[in-house]
Residue, then its C-alpha position, 0 to 999 in steps of 0.5 A: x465163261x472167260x470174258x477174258x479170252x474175247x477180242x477187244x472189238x467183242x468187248x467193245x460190242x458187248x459193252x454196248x449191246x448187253x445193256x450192264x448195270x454200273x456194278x455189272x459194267x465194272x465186274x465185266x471190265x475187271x473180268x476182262x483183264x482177268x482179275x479173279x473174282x475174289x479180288x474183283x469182290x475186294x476191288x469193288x468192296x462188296x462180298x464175294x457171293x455178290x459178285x459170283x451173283x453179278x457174274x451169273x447176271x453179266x454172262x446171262x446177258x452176255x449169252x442173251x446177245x449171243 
């Protein structure tokens, strides 16, 4: 899923409908200005594979609500 292709008003409503996590929450917000994940990892200082696994959590919420 490319969070990046959404409009700012999805954006907005996904903010406050998916109920994110503080990490999930910066993830999307990086995400959503099309930054890769391996630069969202160094970013938020943590490994990669931790933010593959935010980014599977952040989509199945945003698939949720859908």
């Amino acid at each position: 899923m490319k969070i990046y292709d959404f409009t700012e008003p999805e954006l907005e409503y996904f903010r406050k409908t998916c109920n994110f996590t503080d990490e999930q929450r910066v993830l999307f917000d990086y995400r959503s200005k099309n930054i890769p994940l391996e630069q969202c990892a160094e970013l938020m200082n943590v490994s990669v594979s931790t933010v593959k696994r935010l980014s599977r959590k952040v989509n199945a919420k945003i698939i949720r609500v859908c």
